[in-house]
C-alpha positions as CSV (number, residue, x, y, z in Angstrom):
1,X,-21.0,6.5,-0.1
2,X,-20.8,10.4,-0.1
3,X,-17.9,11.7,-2.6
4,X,-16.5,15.1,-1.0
5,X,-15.7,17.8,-3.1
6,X,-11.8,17.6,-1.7
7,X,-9.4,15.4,0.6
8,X,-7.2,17.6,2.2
9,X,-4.5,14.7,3.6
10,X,-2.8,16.4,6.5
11,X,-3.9,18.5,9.7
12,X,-1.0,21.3,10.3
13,X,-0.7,24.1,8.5
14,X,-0.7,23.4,5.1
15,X,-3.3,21.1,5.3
16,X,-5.9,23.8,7.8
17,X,-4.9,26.2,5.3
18,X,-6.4,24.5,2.1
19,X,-9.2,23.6,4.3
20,X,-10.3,26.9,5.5
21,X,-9.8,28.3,1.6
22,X,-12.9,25.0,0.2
23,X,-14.8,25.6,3.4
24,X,-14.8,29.2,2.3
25,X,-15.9,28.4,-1.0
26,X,-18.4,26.3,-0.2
27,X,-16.9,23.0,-1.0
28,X,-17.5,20.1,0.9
29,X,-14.3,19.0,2.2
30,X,-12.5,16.1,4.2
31,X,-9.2,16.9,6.2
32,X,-8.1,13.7,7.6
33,X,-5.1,14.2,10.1
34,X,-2.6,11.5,11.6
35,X,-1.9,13.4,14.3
36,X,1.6,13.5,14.3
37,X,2.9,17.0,12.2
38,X,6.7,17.5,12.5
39,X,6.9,20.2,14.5
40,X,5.2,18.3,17.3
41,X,8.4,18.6,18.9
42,X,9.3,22.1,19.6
43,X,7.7,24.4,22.1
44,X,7.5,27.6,20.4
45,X,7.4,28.8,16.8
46,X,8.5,32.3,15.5
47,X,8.8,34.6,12.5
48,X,5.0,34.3,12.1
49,X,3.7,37.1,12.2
50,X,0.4,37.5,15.6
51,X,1.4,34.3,16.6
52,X,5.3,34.7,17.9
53,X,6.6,32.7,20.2
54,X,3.2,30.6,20.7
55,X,3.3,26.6,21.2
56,X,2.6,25.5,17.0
57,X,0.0,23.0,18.7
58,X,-2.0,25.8,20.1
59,X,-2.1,26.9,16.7
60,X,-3.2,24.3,15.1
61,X,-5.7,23.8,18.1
62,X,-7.5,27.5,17.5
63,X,-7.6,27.0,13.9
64,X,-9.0,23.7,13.9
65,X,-11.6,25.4,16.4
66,X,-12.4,28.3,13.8
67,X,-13.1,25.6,11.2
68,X,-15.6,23.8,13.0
69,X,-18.0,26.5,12.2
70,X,-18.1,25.9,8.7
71,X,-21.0,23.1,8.2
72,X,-19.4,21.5,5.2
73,X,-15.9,20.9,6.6
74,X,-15.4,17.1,7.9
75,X,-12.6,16.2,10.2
76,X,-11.3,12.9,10.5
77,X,-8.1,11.7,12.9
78,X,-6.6,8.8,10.9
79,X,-3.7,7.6,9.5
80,X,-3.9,7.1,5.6
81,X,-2.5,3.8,3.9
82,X,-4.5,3.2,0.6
83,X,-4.1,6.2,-2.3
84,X,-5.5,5.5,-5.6
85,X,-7.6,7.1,-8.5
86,X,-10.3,5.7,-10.3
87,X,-10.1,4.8,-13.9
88,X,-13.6,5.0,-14.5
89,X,-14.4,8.4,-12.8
90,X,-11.3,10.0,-12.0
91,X,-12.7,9.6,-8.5
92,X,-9.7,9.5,-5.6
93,X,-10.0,6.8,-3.1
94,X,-8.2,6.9,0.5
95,X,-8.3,4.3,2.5
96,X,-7.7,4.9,6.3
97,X,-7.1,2.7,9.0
98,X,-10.0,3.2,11.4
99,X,-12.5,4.9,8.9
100,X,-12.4,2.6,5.6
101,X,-12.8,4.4,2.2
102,X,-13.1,8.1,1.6
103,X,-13.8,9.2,-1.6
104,X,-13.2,13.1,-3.5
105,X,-12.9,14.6,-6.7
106,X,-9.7,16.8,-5.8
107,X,-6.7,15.4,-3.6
108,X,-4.2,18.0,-1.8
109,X,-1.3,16.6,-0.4
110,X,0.0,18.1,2.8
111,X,1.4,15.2,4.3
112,X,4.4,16.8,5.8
113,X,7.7,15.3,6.4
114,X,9.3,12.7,8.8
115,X,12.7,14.3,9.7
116,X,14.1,10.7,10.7
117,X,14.6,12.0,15.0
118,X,13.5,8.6,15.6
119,X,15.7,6.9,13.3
120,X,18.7,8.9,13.7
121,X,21.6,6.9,15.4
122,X,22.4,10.0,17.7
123,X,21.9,9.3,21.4
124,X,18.9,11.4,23.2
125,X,18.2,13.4,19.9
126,X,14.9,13.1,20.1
127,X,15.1,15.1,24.2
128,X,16.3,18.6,22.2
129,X,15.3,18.3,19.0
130,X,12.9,21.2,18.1
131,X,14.2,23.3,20.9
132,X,18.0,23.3,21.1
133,X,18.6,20.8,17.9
134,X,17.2,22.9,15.2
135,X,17.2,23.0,11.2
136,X,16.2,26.5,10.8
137,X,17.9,29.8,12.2
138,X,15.0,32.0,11.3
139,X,12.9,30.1,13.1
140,X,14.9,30.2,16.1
141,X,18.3,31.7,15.8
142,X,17.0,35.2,17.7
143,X,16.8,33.1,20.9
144,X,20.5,31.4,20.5
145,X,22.1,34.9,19.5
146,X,25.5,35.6,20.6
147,X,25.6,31.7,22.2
148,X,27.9,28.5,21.4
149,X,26.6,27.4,18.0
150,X,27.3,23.9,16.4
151,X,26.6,23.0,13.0
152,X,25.9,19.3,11.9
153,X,26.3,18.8,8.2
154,X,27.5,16.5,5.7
155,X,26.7,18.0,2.4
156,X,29.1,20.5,0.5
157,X,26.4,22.5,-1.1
158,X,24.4,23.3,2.5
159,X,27.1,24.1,4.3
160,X,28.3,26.6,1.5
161,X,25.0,28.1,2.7
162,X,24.5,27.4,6.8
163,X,28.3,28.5,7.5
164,X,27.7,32.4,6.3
165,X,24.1,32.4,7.2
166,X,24.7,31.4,11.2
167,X,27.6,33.1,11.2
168,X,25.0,36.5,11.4
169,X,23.8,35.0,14.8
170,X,26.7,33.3,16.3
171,X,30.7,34.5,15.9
172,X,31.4,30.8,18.5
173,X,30.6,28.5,15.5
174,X,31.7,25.3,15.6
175,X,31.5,23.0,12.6
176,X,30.8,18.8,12.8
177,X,31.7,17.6,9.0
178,X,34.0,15.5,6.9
179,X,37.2,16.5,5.8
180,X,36.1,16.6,1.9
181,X,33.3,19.1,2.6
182,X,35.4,21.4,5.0
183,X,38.2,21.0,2.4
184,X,35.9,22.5,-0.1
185,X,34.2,24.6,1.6
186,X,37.9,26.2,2.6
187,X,39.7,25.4,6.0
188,X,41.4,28.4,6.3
189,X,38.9,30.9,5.9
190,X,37.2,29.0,8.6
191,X,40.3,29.4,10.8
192,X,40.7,33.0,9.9
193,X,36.9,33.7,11.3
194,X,37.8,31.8,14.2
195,X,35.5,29.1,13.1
196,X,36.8,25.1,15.1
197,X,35.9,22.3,13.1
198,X,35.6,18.5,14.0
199,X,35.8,15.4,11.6
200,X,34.4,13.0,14.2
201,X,30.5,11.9,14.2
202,X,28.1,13.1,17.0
203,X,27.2,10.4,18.6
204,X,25.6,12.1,21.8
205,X,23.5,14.8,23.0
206,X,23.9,15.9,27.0
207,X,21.9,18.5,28.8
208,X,19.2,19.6,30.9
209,X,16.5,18.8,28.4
210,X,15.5,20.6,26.3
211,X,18.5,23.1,26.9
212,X,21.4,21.2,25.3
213,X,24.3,21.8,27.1
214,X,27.2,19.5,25.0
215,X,27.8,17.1,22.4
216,X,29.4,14.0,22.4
217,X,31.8,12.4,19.6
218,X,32.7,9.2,18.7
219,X,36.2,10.1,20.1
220,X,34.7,10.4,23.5
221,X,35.3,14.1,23.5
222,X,32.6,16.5,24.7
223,X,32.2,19.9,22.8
224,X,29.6,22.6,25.2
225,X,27.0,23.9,22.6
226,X,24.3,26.0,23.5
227,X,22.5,24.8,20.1
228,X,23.0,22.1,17.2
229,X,21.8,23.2,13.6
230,X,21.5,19.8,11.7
231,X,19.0,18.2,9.3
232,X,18.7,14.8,9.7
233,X,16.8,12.4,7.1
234,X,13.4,14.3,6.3
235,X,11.2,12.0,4.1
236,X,7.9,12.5,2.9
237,X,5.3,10.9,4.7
238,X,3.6,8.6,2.4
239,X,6.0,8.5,0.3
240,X,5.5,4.9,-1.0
241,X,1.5,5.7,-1.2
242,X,2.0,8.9,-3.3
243,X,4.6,7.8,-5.2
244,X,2.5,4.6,-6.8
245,X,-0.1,7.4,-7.7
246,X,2.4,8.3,-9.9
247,X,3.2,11.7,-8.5
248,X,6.8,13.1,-9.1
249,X,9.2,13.6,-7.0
250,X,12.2,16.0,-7.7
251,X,15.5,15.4,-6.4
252,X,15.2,17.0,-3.1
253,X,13.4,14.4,-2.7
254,X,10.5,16.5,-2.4
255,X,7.4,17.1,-4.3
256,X,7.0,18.9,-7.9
257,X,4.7,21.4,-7.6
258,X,3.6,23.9,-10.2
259,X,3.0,27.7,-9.2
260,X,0.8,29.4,-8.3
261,X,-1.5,26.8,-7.3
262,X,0.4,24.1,-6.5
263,X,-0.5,21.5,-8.6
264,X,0.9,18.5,-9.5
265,X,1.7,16.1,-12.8
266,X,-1.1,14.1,-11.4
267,X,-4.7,15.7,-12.6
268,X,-6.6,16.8,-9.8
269,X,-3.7,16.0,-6.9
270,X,-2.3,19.3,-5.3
271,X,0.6,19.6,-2.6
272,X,1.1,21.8,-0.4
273,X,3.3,22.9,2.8
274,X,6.7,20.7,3.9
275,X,6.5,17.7,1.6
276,X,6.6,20.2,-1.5
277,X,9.2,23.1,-0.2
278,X,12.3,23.0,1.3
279,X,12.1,26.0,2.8
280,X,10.1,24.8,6.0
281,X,7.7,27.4,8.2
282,X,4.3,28.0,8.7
283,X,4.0,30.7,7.2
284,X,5.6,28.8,4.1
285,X,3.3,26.2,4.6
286,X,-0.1,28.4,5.2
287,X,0.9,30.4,1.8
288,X,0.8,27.3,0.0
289,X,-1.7,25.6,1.7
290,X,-4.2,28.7,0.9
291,X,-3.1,28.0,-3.0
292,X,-3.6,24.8,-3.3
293,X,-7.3,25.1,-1.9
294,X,-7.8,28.4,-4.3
295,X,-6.7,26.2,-6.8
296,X,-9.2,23.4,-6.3
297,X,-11.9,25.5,-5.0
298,X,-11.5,27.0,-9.0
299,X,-11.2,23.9,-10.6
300,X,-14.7,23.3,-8.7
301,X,-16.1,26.2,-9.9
302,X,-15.0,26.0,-13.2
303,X,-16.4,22.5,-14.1
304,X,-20.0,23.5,-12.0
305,X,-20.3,27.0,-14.5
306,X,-19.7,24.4,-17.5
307,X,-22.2,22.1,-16.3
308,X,-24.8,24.1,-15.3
């Protein structure tokens, strides 16, 4: 059985990124993708620079296409179940479910996150989200400017920061949260900036889709909204495989990477792209994808100058 240079886990961003920088350096590497990257839902993708406005699967579509050149990339489209490392070798084994055991010196992470649309208890999320449900107003506030803005939000400390910021792009802000984290976030200077608040769940999602046009709440009244900012439950996919690895996780939940590489506590694992950062874009994600396989790619090198 062949033992590749790298597996790169993920196929979006992150992942492409770290395989373009191996290819480039004339690793052999593996990029086994699942398919299923969270921004699958949205239409467009912005603030990235030569590439505004363009569908995020194109994207990943041409770049996937530029790799194929280099002869010793490998693409496989599989879902992951099995991670483990070797005792004997410090070899990594991943197990997939249609293409058995893969086996590489160097593991980087870019697994991505699950941000819970299908699991979330809100009715017809999953018809708006990416488009007109949205976690991230530089990604997509330009296009909502000056429209009915809601915001979604539970915890204190976010909305200290999400009130202010989408305040720049919308003056008719309209705030879902409980009572404790309005109370402490301040009532009245909410009132003051003419800034409505509601206690009650969302429970609903109406519109034309995927142009939201209201929200529903658990009261049964209906609030018109031209978008919803909210972040649901992200989770790292794989969690459960990584974690018994014996990679760390921080409290965000996400995982602790080292700069500027992106390394992890784990010799020879790297992470790269959403399930490492919570600040979530491609160009985020290609920045540290390109690290991570600099970072391996030099490892590579290093250990092949010792042994030569």
């Amino acid at each position: 059985m062949p033992i590749y240079d790298a597996i790169v886990i993920g196929g979006s961003a992150a992942g492409l990124s770290a395989t373009m920088s191996l290819s480039r350096a004339l690793a052999n590497v593996v990029c086994i993708d699942s398919g299923r990257p969270c921004n699958r839902w949205t239409s467009e993708s912005h603030n990235f620079i030569t590439h505004d406005g363009e569908n995020p699967a194109h994207i990943k579509s041409v770049a996937r296409e530029q790799l194929e050149k280099y002869e010793r990339t490998t693409f496989i489209d599989d879902s992951v179940t099995i991670l483990e490392k070797r005792d004997v070798d410090s070899i990594f084994k991943v197990v997939t479910e249609q293409n058995g055991e893969i086996l590489g010196k160097y593991l980087i992470l870019a697994t991505g996150v699950d941000d819970g649309v299908e699991r979330s208890s809100i009715k017809g999320i999953e018809r708006f989200f990416g488009n007109s449900v949205i976690h991230c107003p530089y990604c997509h506030g330009y296009e909502f400017a000056g429209g009915k803005a809601g915001l979604f939000l539970q915890n204190p400390v976010l909305l200290k920061h999400m009130i202010p910021t989408l305040y720049n792009w919308n003056k008719d802000l309209t705030v879902f949260s409980s009572i404790d984290a309005l109370n402490e976030f301040g009532i009245d200077e909410l009132k003051k900036k003419g800034i409505k608040t509601y206690t009650e769940p969302i429970i609903k999602l109406n519109g034309d889709a995927p142009y939201l046009k209201s929200v529903t709440l658990a009261s049964g009244d209906q609030i018109d909204l031209d978008v919803l900012y909210t972040i649901l439950d992200p989770i790292v996919n794989l969690k459960e495989q990584i974690t018994k690895l014996g990679v760390e996780f921080g409290e965000d939940g996400l995982i602790k990477t080292e700069k500027p590489f992106q390394n992890t506590n784990i010799s020879g694992v790297f992470a790269a792209g959403d399930c490492q950062s919570f600040m979530r874009s491609l160009v985020v994600s290609t920045y540290s994808g390109q690290m991570a396989g600099v970072g391996v790619a030099h490892s590579l090198q290093v250990s092949q100058w010792s042994n030569v």
